[in-house]
N, C-alpha and C positions, 0 to 999 in steps of 0.2 A: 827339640830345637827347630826343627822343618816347621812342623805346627806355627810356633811363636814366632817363626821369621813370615811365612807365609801370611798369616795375620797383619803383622807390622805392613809388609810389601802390599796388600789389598788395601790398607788404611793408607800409605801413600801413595797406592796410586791412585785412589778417588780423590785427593786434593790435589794431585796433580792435574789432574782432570777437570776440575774445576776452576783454576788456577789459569789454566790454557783455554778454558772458556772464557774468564775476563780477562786476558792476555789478546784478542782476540783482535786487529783492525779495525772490527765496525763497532768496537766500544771510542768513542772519540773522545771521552771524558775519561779521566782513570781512577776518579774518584773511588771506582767499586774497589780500589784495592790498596790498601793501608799496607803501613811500614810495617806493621807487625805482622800480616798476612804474610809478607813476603820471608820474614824473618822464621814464623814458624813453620811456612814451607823449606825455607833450607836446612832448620834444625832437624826437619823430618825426613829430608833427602840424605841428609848425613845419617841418621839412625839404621834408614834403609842401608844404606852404604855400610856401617859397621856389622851390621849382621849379615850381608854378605859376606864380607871379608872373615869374620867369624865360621861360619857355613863351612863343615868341614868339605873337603875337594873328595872325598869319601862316603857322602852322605848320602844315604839312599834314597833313590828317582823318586822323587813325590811328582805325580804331573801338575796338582795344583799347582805346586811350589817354583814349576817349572815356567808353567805360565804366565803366574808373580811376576816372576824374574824376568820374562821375555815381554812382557806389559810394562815394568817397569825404566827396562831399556828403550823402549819403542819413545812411554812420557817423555824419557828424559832428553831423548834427542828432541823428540815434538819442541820442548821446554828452549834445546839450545838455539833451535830455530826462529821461536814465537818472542825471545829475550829483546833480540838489538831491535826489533818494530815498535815492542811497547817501553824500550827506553825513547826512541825518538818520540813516542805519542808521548813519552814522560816531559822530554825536553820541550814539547810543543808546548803542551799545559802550564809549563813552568815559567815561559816565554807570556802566556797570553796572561795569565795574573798578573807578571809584575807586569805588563803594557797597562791591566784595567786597574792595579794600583797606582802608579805613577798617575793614569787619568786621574782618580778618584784623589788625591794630593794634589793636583794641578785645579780641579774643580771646588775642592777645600778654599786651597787660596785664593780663587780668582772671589766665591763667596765672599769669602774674609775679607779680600781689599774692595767688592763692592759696599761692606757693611758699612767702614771707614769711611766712607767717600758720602755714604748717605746721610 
C-alpha cells in the first residue's frame, strides 16, 4: 500500500508543481490554464487525500513515502497561497474580454449604421 500511495503522491505532486508554475504573477494571461486542468488537479488532490487517510497510522516508515507526504504538504500550502493571485488575474481577464467585447459589438454597430447611412 506505501508503494501505491507513494506513486500516486510523486504523480501529484509533479502536477502540483506544475500547476504553481502557471499559477504564477508573471503569467498575465491565464489562458495556459483550462477549466479541466483545474478540475483534474482537484480530482488528483482528493485521490492524494484518500490514500492518506487510507494509510494505516501503523504503516511502516518508508522514507520515500515520507517525503511524498512532506512534499505534498509543503504543494499544497504553496497552492493555498498561489489560489487568491491567480483568481484576481482570473477576474482581470474576465473584466478585459467582456471590455474588448462590448468594444467589438459597439464597433459592429457603429459599422452597421455607417452601411445604412451610405
Amino acid at each position: 500500500m506505501s508503494t501505491l500511495t507513494s506513486e500516486i503522491l510523486q504523480r501529484v505532486n509533479t502536477s502540483l508543481r506544475h500547476a504553481l508554475a502557471r499559477f504564477q504573477p508573471e503569467q498575465t494571461r491565464c489562458s495556459a490554464v483550462q477549466a479541466g486542468d483545474l478540475s483534474t488537479l482537484r480530482s488528483e488532490i482528493r485521490h492524494a487525500a484518500d490514500c492518506l487517510r487510507d494509510l494505516a497510522a501503523t504503516a511502516v516508515k518508508d522514507p520515500a513515502l515520507e517525503q511524498q507526504i512532506a512534499e505534498f504538504r509543503h504543494n499544497l500550502e504553496n497552492l493555498k497561497h498561489a489560489l487568491p493571485g491567480f483568481h484576481s488575474r482570473l477576474r482581470a481577464e474576465h473584466a478585459r474580454l467582456a471590455a474588448a467585447h462590448t468594444h467589438s459589438l459597439a464597433a459592429s454597430a457603429w459599422v452597421q449604421t455607417n452601411k445604412e447611412t451610405l
